[in-house]
C-alpha positions in Angstrom: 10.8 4.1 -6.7 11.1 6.1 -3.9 13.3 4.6 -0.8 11.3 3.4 2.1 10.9 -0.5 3.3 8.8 -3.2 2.0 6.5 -5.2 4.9 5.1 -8.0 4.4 2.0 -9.1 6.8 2.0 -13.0 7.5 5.2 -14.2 5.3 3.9 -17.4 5.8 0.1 -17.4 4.6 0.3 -19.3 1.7 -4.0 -18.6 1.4 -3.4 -15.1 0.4 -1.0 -14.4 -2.6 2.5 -12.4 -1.4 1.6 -9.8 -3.2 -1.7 -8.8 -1.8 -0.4 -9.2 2.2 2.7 -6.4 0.8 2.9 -2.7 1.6 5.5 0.1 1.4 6.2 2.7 3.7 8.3 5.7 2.0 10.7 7.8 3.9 8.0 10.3 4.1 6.1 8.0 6.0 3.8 7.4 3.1 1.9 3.6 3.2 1.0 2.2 -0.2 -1.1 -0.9 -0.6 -2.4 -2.4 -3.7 -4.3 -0.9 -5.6 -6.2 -4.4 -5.9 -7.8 -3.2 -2.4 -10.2 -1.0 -4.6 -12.3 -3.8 -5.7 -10.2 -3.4 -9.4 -6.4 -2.5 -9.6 -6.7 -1.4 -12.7 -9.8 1.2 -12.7 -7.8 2.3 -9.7 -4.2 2.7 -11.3 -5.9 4.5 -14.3 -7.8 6.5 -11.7 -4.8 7.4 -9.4 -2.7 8.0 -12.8 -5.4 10.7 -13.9 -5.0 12.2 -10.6 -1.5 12.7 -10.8 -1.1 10.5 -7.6 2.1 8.8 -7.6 2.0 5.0 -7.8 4.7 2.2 -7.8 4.7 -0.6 -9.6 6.1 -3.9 -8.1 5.9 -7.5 -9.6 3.2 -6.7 -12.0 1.3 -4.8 -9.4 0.2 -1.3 -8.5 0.5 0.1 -5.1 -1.4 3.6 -3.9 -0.8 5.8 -1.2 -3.4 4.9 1.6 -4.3 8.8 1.9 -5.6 8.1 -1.8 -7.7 5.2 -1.7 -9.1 6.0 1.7 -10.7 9.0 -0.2 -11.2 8.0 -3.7 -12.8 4.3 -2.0 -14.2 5.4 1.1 -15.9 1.8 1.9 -11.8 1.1 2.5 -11.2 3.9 4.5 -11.2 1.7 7.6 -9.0 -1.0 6.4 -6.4 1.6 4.9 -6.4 3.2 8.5 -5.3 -0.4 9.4 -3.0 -1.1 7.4 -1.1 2.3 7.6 -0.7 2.1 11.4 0.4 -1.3 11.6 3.0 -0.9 8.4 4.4 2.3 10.1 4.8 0.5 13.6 6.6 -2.6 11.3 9.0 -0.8 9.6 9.9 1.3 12.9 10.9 -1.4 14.3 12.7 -2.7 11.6 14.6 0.6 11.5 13.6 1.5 8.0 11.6 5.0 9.1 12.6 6.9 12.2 
């Protein structure tokens, strides 16, 4: 796995499991989200896989790069948008990206 920080959006929303609310900003500024976010993790991992698109697995779960599924999904685009911004502005603060 690449270095980066781990965020995790509403640590205490026990409605949505951990693992779905998770994403990872690399030190290239990269977001990845779950590949669950597709509609199927698993048609997506194969599909990212195929691609050559790096992945990283965490608990039993796949996470893509945003750039990725905003393209290969493009009903997501908008939430991946989302999700990038506000992951990059969390782990800024946190100090884990300049």
């Amino acid at each position: 796995m690449s270095a980066g920080i781990w965020i995790i959006s509403n640590p205490d929303d026990k409605t949505i499991p951990r693992w779905m609310r998770m994403a990872f900003v690399d030190t290239n500024d990269d977001v990845y989200i779950p590949a669950a976010v597709s509609g199927s993790e698993d048609s997506a991992a194969y599909s990212a896989m195929f691609d050559g698109e790096p992945a990283i697995a965490n608990d039993g779960h796949v996470y893509l790069r945003t750039s990725w599924v905003a393209k290969e999904f493009p009903a997501e685009a908008d939430l991946c948008r989302l999700i990038e911004r506000r992951a990059r502005e969390h782990a800024k603060a946190e100090g884990g990206i300049s």
